[in-house]
N, CA, C and O of each residue as an XYZ file, in Angstrom:
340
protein
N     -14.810      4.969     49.934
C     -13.835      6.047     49.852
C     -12.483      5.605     50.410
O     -11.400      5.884     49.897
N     -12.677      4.843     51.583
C     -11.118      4.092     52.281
C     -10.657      3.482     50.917
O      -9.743      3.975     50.256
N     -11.362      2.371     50.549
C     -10.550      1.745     49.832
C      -9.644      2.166     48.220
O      -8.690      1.675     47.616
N     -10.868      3.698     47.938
C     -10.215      4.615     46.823
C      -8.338      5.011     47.704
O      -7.247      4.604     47.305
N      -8.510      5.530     48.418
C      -7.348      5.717     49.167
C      -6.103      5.084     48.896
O      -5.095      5.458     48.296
N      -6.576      3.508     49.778
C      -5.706      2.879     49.132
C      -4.912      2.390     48.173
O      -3.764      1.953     48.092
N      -6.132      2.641     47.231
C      -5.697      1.999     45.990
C      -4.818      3.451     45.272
O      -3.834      3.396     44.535
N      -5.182      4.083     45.519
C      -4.409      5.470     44.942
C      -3.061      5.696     45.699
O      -2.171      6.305     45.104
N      -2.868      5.287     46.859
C      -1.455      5.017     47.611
C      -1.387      3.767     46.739
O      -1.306      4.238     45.604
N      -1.377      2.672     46.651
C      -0.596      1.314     45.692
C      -0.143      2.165     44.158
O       0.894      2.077     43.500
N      -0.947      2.701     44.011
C      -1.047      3.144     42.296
C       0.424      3.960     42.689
O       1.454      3.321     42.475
N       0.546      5.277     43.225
C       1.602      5.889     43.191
C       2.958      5.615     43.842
O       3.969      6.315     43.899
N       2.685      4.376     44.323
C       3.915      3.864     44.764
C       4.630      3.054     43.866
O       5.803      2.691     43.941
N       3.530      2.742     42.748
C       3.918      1.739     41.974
C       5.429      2.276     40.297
O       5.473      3.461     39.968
N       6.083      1.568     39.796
C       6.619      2.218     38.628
C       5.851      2.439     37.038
O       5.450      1.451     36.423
N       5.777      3.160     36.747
C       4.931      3.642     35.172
C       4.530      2.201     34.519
O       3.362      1.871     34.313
N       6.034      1.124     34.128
C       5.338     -0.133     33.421
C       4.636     -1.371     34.573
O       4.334     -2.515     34.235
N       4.517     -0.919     35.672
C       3.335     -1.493     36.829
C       2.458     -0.865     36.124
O       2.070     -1.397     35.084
N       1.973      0.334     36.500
C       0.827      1.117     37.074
C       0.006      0.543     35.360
O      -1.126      0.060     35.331
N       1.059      0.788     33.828
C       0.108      0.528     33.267
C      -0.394     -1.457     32.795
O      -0.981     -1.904     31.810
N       0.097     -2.045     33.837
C      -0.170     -3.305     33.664
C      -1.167     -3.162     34.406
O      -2.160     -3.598     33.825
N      -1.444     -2.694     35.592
C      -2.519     -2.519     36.212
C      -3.813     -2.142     35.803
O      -4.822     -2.826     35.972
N      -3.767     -1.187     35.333
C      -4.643     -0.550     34.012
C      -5.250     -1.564     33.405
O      -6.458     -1.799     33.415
N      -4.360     -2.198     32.846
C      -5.218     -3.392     32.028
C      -5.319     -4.950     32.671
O      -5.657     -5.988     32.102
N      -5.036     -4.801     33.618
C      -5.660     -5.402     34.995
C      -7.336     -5.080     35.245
O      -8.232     -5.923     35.199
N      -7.457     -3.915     35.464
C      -8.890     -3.250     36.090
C      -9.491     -3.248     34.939
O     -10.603     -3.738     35.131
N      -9.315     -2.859     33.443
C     -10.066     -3.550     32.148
C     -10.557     -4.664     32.568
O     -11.656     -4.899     33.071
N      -9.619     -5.391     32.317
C      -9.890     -6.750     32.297
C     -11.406     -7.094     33.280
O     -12.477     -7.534     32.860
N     -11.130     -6.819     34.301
C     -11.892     -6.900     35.708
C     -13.678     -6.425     35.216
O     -14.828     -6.799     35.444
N     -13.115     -5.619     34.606
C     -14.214     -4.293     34.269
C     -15.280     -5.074     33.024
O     -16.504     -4.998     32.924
N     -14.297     -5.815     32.176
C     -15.164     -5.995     31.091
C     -15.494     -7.254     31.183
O     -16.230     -7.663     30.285
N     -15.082     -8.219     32.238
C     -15.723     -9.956     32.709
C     -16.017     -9.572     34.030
O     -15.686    -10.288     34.974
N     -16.809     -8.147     34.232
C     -17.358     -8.049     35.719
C     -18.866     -8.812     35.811
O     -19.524     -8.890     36.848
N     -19.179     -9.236     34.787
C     -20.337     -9.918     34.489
C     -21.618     -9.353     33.393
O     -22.501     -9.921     32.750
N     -21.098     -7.648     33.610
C     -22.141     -7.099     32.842
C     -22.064     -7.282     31.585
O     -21.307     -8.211     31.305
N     -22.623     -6.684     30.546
C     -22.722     -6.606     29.182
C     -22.023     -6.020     28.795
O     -21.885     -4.925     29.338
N     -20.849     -6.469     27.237
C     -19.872     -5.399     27.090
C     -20.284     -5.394     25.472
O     -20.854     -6.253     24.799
N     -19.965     -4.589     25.258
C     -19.658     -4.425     23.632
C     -18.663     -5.174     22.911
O     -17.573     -5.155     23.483
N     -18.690     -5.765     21.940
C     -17.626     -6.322     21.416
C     -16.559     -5.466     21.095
O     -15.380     -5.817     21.119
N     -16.927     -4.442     20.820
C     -15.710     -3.988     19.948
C     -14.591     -3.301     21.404
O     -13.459     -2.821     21.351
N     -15.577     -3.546     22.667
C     -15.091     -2.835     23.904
C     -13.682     -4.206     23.991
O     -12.513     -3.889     23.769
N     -13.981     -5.289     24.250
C     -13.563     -6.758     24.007
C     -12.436     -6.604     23.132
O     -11.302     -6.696     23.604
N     -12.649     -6.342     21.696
C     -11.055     -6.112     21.016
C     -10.415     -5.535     21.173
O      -9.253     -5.897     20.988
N     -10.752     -3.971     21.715
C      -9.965     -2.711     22.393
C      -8.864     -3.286     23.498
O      -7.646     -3.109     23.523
N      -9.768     -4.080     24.455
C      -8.935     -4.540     25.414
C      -8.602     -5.570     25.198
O      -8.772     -6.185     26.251
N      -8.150     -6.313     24.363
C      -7.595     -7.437     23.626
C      -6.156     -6.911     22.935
O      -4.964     -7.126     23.158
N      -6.749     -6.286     22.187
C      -5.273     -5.057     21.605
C      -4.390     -5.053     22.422
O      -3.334     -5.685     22.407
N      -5.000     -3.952     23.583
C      -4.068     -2.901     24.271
C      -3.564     -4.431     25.076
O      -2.518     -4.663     24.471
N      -3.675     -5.147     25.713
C      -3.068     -6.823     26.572
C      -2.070     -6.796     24.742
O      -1.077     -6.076     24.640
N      -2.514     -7.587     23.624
C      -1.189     -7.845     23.183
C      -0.209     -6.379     22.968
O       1.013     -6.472     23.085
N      -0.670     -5.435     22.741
C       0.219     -4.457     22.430
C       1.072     -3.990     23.566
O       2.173     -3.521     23.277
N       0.637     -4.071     25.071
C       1.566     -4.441     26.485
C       2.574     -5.421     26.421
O       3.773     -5.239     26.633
N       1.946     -6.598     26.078
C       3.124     -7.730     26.118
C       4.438     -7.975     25.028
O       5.628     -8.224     25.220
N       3.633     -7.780     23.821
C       4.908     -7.200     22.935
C       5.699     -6.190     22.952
O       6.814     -6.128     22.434
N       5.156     -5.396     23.535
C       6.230     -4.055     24.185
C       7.279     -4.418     24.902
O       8.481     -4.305     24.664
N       6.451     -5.068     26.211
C       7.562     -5.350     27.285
C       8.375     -6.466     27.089
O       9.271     -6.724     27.893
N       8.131     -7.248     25.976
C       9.124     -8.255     25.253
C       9.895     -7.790     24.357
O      10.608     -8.713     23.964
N      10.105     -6.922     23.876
C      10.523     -6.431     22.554
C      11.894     -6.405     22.246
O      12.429     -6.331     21.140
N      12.530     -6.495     23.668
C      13.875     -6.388     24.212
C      14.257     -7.904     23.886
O      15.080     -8.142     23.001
N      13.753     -8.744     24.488
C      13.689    -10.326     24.457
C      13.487    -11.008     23.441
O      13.781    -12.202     23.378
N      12.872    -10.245     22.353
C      12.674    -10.797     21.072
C      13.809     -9.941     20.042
O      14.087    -10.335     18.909
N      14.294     -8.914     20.571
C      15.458     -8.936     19.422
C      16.683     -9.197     19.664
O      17.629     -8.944     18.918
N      16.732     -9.823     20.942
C      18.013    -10.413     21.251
C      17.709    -11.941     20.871
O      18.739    -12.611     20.948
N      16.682    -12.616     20.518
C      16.601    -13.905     20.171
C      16.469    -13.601     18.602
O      16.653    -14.472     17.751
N      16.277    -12.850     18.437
C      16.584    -12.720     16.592
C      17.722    -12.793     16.367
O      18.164    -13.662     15.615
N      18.790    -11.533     17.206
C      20.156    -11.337     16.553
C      20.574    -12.693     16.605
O      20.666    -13.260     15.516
N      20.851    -13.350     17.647
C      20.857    -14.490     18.346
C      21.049    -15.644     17.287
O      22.082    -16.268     17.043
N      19.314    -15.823     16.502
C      19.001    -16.979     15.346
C      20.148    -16.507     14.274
O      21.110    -17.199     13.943
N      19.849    -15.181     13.796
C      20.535    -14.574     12.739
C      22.036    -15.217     12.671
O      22.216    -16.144     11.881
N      23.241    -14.698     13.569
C      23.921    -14.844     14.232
C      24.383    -16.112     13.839
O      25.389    -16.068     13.131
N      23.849    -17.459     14.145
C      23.953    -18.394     13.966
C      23.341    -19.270     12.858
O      23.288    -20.493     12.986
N      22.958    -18.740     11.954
C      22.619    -19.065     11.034
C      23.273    -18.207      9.414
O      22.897    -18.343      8.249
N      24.393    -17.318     10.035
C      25.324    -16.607      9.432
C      26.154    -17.468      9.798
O      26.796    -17.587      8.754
N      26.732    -18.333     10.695
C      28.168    -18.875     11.047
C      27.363    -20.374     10.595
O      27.710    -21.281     11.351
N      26.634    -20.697      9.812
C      25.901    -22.055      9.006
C      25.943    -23.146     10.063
O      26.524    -24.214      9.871
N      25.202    -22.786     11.371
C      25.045    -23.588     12.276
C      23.666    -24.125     12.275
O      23.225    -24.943     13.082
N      22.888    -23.461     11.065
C      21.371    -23.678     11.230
C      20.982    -24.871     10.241
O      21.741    -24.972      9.277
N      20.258    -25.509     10.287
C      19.671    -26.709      9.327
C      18.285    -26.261      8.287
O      17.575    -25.413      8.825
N      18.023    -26.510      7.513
C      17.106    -26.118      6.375
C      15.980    -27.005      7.295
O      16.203    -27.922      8.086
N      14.470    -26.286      6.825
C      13.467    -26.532      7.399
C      12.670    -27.600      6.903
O      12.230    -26.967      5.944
N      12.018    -28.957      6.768
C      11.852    -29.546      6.614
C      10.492    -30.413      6.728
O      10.291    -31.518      7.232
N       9.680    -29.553      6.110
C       7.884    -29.799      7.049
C       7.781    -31.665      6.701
O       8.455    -32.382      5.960
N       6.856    -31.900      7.434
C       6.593    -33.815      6.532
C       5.222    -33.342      5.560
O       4.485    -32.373      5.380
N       5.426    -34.646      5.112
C       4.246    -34.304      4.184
C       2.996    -34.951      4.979
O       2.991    -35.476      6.093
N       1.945    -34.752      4.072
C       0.804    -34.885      4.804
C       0.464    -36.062      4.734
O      -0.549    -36.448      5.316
C-alpha cells in the first residue's frame, strides 16, 4: 500500500506526455513480467510504443520534411542512384 502511495504521488506530479510514457512503461513491465501473454496483447502494446513515438516526433519529422522539400525546390538535391546488384 506504501509503495501504491508513492507511485500515485510520482504519477501526479508528473506532466500528461510523462505520465502517458509511463503507462507504456508499466505495459511493457507487465507483459515481459515473465508470465504468459497473448499475442495479440504483444501487438496492442507494440502499436500503442510506435504510435507514442511518432506522436512525440511528429514535430521533428515535419520540420525535416519542409527542410528536404525546401532544398530540393532551390535544386540543391542530387537524383537517387541505387547500384546494381
Amino acid at each position: 500500500m506504501a509503495d501504491e502511495k508513492k507511485l500515485l504521488k510520482i504519477v501526479r506530479s508528473l506532466p500528461p506526455e510523462r505520465v502517458a510514457q509511463l503507462i507504456d512503461y508499466a505495459r511493457f513491465l507487465q507483459v515481459y513480467s515473465g508470465s504468459y501473454v497473448e499475442e495479440a496483447d504483444l501487438e496492442a502494446l507494440d502499436e500503442a510504443l510506435w504510435d507514442r513515438q511518432f506522436a512525440d516526433s511528429a514535430d521533428v519529422l515535419q520540420q525535416m520534411a519542409e527542410k528536404a522539400l525546401a532544398e530540393h525546390r532551390a535544386e540543391k538535391t542530387k537524383p537517387l542512384e541505387p547500384e546494381e546488384p
